[in-house]
C-alpha positions as CSV (number, residue, x, y, z in Angstrom):
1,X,104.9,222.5,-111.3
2,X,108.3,223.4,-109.4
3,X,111.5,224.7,-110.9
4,X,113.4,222.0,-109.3
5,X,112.0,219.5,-111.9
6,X,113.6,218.1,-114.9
7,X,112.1,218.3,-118.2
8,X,112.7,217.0,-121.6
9,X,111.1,217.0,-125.0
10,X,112.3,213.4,-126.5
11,X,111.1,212.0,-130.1
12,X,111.4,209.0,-131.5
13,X,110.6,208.8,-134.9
14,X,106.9,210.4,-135.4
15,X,106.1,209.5,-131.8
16,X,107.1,212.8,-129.6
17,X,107.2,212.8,-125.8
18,X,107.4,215.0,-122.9
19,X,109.1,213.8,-120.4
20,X,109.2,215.5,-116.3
21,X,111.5,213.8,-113.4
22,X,113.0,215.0,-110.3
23,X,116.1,213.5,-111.1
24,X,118.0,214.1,-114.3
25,X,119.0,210.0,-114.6
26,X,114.7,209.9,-114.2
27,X,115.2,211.4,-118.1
28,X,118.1,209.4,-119.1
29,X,115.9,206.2,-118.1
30,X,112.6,207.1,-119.7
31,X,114.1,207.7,-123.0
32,X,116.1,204.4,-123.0
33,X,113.1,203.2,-121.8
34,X,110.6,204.3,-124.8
35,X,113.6,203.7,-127.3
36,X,113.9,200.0,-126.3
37,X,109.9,199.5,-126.4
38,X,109.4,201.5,-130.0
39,X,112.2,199.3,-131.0
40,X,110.7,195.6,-129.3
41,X,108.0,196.4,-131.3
42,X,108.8,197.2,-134.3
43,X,110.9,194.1,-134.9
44,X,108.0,191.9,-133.0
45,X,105.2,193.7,-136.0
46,X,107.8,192.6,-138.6
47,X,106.6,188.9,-138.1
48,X,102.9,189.3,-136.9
49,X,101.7,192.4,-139.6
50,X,98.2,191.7,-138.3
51,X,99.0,193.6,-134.8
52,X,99.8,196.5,-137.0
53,X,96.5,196.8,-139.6
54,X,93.7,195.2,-137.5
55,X,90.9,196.9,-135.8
56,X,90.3,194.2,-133.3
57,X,92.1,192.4,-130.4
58,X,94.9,190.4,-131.7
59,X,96.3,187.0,-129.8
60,X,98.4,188.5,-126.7
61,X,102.1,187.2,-126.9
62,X,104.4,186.7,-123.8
63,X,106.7,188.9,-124.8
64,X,108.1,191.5,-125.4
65,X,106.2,193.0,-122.5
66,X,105.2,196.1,-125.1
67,X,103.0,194.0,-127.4
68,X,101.7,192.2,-124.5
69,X,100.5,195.0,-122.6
70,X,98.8,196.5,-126.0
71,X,97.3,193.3,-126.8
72,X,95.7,192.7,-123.1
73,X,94.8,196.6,-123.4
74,X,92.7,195.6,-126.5
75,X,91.1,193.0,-125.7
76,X,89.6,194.6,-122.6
77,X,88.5,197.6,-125.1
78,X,87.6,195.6,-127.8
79,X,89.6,197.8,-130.4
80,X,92.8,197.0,-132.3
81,X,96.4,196.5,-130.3
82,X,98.1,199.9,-132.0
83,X,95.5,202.0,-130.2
84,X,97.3,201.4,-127.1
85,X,100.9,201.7,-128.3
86,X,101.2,205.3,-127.3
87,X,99.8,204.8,-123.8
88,X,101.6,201.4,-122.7
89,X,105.6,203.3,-123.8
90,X,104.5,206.0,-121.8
91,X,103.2,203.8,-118.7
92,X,106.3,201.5,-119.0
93,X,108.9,204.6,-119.1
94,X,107.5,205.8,-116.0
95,X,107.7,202.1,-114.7
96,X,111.5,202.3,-115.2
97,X,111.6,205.4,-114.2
98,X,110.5,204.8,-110.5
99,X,112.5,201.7,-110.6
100,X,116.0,204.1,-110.2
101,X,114.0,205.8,-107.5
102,X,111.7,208.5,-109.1
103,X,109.2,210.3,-106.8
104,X,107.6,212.4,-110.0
105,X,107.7,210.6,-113.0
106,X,105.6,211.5,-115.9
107,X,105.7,210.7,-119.4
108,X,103.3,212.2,-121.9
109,X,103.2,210.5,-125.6
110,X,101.3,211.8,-128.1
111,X,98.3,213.2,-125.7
112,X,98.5,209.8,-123.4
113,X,100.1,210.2,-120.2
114,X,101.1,208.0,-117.3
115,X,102.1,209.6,-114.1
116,X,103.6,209.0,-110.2
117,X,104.4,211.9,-108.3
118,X,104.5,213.0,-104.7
119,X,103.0,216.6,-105.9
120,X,99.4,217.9,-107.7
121,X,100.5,217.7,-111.5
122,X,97.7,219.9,-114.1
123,X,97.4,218.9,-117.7
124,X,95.7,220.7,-120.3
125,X,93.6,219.3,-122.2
126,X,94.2,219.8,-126.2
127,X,91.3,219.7,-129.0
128,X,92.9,221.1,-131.9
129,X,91.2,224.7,-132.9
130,X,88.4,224.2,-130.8
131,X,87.6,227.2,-128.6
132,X,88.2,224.9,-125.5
133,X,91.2,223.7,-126.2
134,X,93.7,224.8,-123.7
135,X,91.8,226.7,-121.8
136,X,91.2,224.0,-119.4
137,X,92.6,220.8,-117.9
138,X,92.5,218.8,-115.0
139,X,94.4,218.7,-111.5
140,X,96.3,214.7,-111.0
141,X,96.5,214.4,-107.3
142,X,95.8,210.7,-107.0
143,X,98.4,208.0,-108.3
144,X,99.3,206.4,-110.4
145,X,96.8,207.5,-113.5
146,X,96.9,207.3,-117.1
147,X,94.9,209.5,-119.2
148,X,94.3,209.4,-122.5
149,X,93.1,211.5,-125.5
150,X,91.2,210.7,-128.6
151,X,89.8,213.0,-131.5
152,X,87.6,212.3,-134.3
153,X,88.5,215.7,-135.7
154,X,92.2,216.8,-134.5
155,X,94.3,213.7,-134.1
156,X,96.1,211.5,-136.4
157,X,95.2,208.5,-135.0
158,X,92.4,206.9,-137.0
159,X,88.7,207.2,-135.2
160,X,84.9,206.2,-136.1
161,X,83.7,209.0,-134.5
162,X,83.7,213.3,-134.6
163,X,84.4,213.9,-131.4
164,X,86.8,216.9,-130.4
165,X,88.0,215.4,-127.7
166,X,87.3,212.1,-125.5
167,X,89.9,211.5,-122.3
168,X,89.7,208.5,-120.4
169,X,91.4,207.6,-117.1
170,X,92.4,204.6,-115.5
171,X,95.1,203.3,-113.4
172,X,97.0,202.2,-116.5
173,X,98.2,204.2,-119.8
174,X,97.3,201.6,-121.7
175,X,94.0,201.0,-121.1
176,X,93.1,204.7,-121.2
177,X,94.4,204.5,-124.6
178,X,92.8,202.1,-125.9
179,X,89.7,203.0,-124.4
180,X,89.3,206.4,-125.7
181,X,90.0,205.1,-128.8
182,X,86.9,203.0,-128.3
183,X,84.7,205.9,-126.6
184,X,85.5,207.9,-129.4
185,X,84.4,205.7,-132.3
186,X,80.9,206.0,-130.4
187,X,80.6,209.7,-130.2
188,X,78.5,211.2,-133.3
189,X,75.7,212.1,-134.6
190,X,73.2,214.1,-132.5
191,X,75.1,216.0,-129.5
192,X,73.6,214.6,-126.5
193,X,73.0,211.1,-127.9
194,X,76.8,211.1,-129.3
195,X,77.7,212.1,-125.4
196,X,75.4,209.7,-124.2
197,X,76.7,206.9,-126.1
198,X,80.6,207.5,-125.5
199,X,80.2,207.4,-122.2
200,X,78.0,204.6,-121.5
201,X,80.4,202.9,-123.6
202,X,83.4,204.4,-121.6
203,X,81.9,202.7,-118.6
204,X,81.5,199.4,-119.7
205,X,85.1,199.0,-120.6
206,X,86.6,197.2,-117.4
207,X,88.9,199.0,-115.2
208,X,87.8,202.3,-116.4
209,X,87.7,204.6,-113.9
210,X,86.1,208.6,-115.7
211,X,85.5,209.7,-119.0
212,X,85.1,213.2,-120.3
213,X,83.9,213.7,-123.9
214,X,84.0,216.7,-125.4
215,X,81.4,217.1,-128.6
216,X,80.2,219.9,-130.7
217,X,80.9,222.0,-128.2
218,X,79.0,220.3,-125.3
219,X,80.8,218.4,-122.4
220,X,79.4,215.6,-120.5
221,X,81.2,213.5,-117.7
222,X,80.7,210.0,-116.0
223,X,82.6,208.2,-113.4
224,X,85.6,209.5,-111.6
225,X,87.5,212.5,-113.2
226,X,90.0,214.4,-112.0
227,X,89.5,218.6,-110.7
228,X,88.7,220.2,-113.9
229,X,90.8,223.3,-113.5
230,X,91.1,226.7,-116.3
231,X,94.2,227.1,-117.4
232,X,95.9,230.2,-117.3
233,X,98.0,231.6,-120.1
């Protein structure tokens, strides 16, 4: 990407994000912006604990907008509300973002990234110690998208399944969140059956638009994905 971009590396807590703008008050905005979600949620969790611990959609509140966006995220995915946390701060960052006039705003969180930009953005894809990992990404040109990655074997979110690496996109962080989360649980066992059965899963979720699973080394694809590109070190 361009010099004249602005970048930041901004953590809250244990959740770390990367944050690119073409304006420096683009960076100032996103991390209000993922502050004041984190923090929404945290105090709406301290009076419904169930959003935090369960592995299934939870009732969808009105507000605040963070919990309601995981909860609708869920539902449509048919996993718990926490496995879209990550994606919805990002997507809603960028929202704010563009509403101070942002023509590239991208916010990655924890692997799940939402992005708008005027320009082709690449993103690497990352799969822990596996020889792939790295060593290739994709090319963003249409927008927005969120992408999100799940691991059965790398990540410290919790999964079902062994996969090294399942990304999802969709026109929403959120729902590519929660969706590799359910993908993933779906990918193990035998190689090509694991494969076969994250992906037909992957496509069943609403809204989905490509999935990519990477499994014991093998890759396989469906729906719309993005230029897989190498990346060069």
């Amino acid at each position: 990407m361009q010099n004249s971009l602005f970048k930041e590396v901004y953590t809250y807590k244990n959740s770390g994000c990367y944050i690119i703008s073409d304006t420096s008050q683009g960076i100032t905005v996103a991390k209000e912006s993922i502050t004041r979600n984190y923090q929404e949620l945290e105090k709406y969790i301290q009076t419904h604990k169930i959003f935090l611990y369960t592995f299934n959609p939870a009732p969808i509140p009105n507000e605040p907008i963070v919990a309601k966006l995981m909860a609708l995220a869920a539902q449509k995915a048919n996993v718990g509300p926490m496995a879209a946390v990550a994606g919805v701060i990002a997507e809603l960052a960028v929202v704010d973002m563009q509403k101070v006039g942002c023509k590239v705003a991208v916010v990655e969180n924890g692997g799940d990234i939402f992005a708008v930009s005027n320009r082709p953005i690449d993103v690497a894809l990352a799969a822990g110690n596996e020889p792939l990992s790295k060593r290739f990404g994709f090319r963003l040109t249409e927008f927005p998208i969120g992408l999100a990655t799940s691991s059965g074997k790398f990540s410290h979110a919790f999964s079902f399944g062994d996969a090294e690496a399942v990304t999802v996109f969709c026109k929403d962080a959120g729902l590519a969140d929660a969706a590799a989360t359910a993908v993933g649980n779906m990918v193990k066992g035998n190689a090509e059956a694991g494969i076969e059965a994250g992906l037909k899963m992957g496509l069943s979720i609403p809204d989905v638009l490509g999935v990519f699973v990477l499994y014991q080394g093998k890759i396989g694809t469906a729906g719309k994905i993005p230029q897989i590109i190498k990346i060069e070190h």
